[in-house]
TIKE-328246 format. One line per 2 residues: number of its first residue (from 0); their letters; for each residue x, y, z of C-alpha. Coordinates in Angstrom, 2 decimals, padded with zeros to 5 digits, m for minus. Example, Ala and Ser with C-alpha at 12.3 -4.5 7.8 and 13.67 -1.06 7.14 Angstrom:
2
0) as) 012.30,m004.50,007.80 | 013.67,m001.06,007.14
This chain:
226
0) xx) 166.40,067.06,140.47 | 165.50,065.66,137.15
2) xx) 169.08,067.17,135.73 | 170.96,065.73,138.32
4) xx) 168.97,062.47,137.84 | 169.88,062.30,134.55
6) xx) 173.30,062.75,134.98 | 173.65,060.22,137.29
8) xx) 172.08,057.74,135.63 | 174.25,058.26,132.40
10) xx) 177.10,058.04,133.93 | 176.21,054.85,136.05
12) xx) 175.30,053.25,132.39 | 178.62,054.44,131.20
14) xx) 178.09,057.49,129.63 | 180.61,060.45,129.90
16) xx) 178.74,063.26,131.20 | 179.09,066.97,131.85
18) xx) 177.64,068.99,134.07 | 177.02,072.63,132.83
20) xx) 176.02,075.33,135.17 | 175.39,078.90,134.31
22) xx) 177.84,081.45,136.19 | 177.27,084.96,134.89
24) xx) 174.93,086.85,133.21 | 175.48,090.08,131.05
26) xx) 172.25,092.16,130.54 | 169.11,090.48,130.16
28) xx) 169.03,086.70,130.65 | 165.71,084.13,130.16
30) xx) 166.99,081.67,133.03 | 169.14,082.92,136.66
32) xx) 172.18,082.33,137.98 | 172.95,078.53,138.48
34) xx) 170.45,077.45,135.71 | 171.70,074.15,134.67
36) xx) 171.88,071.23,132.14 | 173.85,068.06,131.70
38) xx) 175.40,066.69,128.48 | 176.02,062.82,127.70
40) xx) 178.82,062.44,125.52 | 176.56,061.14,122.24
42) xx) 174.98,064.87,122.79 | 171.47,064.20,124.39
44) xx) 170.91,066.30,126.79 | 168.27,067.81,129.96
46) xx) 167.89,070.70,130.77 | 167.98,074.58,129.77
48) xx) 170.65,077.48,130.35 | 168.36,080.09,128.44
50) xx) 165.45,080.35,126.66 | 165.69,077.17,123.85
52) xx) 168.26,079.47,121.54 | 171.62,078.25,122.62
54) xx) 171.09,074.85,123.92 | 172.75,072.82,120.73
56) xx) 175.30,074.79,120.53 | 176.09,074.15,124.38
58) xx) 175.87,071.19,123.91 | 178.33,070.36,121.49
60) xx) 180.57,072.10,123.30 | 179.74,070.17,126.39
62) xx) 180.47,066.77,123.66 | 184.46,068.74,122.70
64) xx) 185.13,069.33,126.66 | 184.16,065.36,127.33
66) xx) 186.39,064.20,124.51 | 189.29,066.19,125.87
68) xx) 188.35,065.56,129.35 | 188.88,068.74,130.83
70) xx) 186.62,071.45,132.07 | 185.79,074.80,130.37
72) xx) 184.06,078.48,130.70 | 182.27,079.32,127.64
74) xx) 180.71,082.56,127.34 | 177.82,083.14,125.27
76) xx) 176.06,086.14,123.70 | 177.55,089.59,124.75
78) xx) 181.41,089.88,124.79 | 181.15,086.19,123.47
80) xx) 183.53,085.03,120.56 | 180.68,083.08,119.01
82) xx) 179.00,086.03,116.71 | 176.83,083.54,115.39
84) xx) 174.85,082.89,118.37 | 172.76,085.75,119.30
86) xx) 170.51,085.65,122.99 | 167.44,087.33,121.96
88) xx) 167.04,089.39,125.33 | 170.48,090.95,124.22
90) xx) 172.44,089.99,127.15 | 175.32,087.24,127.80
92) xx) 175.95,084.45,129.50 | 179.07,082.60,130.75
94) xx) 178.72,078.79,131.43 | 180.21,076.46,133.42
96) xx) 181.13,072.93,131.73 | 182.35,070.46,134.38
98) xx) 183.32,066.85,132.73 | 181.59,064.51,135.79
100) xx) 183.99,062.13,137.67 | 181.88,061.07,140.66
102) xx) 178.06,060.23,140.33 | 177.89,059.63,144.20
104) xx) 177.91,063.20,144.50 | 174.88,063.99,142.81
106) xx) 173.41,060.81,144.25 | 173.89,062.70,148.08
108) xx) 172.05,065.91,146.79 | 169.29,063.57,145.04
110) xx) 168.80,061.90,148.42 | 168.70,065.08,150.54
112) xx) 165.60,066.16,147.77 | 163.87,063.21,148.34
114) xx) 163.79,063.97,152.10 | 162.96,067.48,151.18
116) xx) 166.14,068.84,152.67 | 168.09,071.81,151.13
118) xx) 171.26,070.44,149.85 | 174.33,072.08,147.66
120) xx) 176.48,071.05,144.77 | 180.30,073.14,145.80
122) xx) 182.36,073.44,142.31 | 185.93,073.78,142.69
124) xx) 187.17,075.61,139.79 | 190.66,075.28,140.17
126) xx) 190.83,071.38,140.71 | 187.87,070.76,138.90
128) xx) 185.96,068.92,141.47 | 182.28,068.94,142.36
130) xx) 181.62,068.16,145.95 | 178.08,068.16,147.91
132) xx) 176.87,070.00,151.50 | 174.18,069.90,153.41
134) xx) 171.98,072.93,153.80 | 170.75,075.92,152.16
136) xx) 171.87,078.71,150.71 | 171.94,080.79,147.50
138) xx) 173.23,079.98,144.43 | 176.33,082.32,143.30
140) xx) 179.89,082.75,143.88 | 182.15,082.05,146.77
142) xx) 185.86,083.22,145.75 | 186.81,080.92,142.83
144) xx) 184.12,078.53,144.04 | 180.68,078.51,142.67
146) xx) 177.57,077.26,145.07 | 174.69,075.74,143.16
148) xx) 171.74,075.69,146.03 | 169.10,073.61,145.44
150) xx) 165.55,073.49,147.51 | 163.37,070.62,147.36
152) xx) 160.55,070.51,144.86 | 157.73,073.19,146.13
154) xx) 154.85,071.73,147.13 | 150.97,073.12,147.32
156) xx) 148.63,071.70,150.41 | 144.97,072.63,148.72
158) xx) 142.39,071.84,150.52 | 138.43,072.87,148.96
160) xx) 135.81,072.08,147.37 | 136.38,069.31,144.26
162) xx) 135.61,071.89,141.72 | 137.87,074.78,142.66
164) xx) 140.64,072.14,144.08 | 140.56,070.57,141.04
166) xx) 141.45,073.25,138.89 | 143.76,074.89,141.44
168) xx) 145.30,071.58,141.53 | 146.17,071.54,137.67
170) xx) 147.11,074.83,137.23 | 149.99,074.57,140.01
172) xx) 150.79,070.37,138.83 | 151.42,072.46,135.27
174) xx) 153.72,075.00,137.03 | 155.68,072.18,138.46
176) xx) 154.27,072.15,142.33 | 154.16,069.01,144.16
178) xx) 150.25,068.75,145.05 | 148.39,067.59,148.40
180) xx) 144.97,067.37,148.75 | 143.41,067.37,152.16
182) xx) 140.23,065.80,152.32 | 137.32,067.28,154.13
184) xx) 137.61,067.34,158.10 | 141.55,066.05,157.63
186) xx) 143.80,068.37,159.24 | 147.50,068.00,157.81
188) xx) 150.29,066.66,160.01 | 153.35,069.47,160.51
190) xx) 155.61,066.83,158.05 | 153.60,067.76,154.98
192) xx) 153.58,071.71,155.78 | 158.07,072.38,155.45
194) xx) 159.18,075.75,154.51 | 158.81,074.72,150.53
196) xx) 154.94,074.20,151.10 | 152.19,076.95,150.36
198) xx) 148.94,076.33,151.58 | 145.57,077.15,149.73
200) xx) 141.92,076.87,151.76 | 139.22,077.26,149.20
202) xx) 136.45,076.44,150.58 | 134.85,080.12,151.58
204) xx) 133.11,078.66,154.91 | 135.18,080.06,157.68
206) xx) 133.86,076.91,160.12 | 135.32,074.55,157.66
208) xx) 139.11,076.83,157.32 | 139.31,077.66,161.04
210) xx) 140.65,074.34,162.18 | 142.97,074.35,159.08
212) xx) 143.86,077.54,159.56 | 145.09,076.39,163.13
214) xx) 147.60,073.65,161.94 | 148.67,075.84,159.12
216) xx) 149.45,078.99,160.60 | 151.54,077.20,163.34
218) xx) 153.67,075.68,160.56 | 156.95,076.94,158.25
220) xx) 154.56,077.34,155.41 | 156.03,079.84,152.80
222) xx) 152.38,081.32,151.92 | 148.58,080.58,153.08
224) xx) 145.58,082.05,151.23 | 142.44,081.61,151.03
């Protein structure tokens, strides 16, 4: 969401953006399929397509495929034309760039996040066009069309005692979980457990789970522990 975000807002400021995606990987690879960053046309940039080692260098291509306008593969690593840039797990990568036209597009898959709906970003590789669709799915290849699947930001319902939810509730903020606590006696209502919510009870006093334990289990809750 924040890459989309980003790309968005440069290009409602007037920035030519791209949009690059990754599309293959050969060997070993730090980030998976559909990994993604965008590219302003002055070169700043969000987001990561492997581990911090080729990022520039994508980037300045992203800058050469917004000056000519036109989208490009670029393959990186392995069976890549660039010797000069090496991925240190040994694999290769091919990328994606896609030279934005339409920020409305990424504005509907934005929107469908917000509402913590699945949504999907359709690239046509023939005509060059990006178009969005509801729903989920995975990320990958259809034909000559690559899906990019997105799933709304996961999200942790913790509910314990201050000193364990606490530092639960760091640890998973720091590993980029959406966090809800749930004060004692509360019981969550079904629109804060979706199927991107995991549920932690921490309180080891089966009186005080039980009733949790009841709203949770009838839920679409990816995971409960306690």
């Amino acid at each position: 969401a924040d890459i989309l975000a980003f790309a968005a807002g440069a290009m409602e400021e007037g920035h030519a953006t791209a949009l690059v995606t990754l599309v293959e990987i050969r060997g070993g690879a730090a980030r998976a399929i559909g990994a993604q960053m965008a590219v302003r046309e002055d070169g700043l940039y969000c987001g990561f397509v492997s581990g911090g080692c080729t990022e520039a260098a994508v980037a300045a291509e992203a800058v050469i495929a917004l000056q000519k306008g036109m989208d490009r593969n670029l393959r990186l690593g392995e069976g890549s034309p660039f010797f000069d840039i090496v991925l240190p797990c040994g694999g290769g990568i091919t990328l994606t760039i896609h030279v934005l036209r339409d920020a409305a597009v990424l504005r509907l898959a934005l929107t469908a996040l917000q509402r913590r709906t699945p949504a999907q970003l359709r690239y046509h590789s023939g005509a060059q066009v990006l178009s969005f669709e509801p729903g989920g799915g995975v990320s990958g290849w259809e034909g000559d069309e690559f899906v990019r699947a997105y799933r709304p930001k996961p999200r942790l319902l913790l509910a314990g005692t201050p000193m364990e939810a606490g530092a639960v509730a760091r640890i998973a903020e720091a590993s980029g979980y959406e966090v809800v606590l749930v004060d004692r006696g509360q019981i969550p209502s079904p629109d804060q457990i979706d199927a991107d919510t995991a549920v932690a009870l921490l309180y080891h006093d089966i009186d005080r789970e039980l009733p949790l334990f009841d709203a949770v289990l009838a839920s679409r809750a990816f995971y409960i522990g306690a």
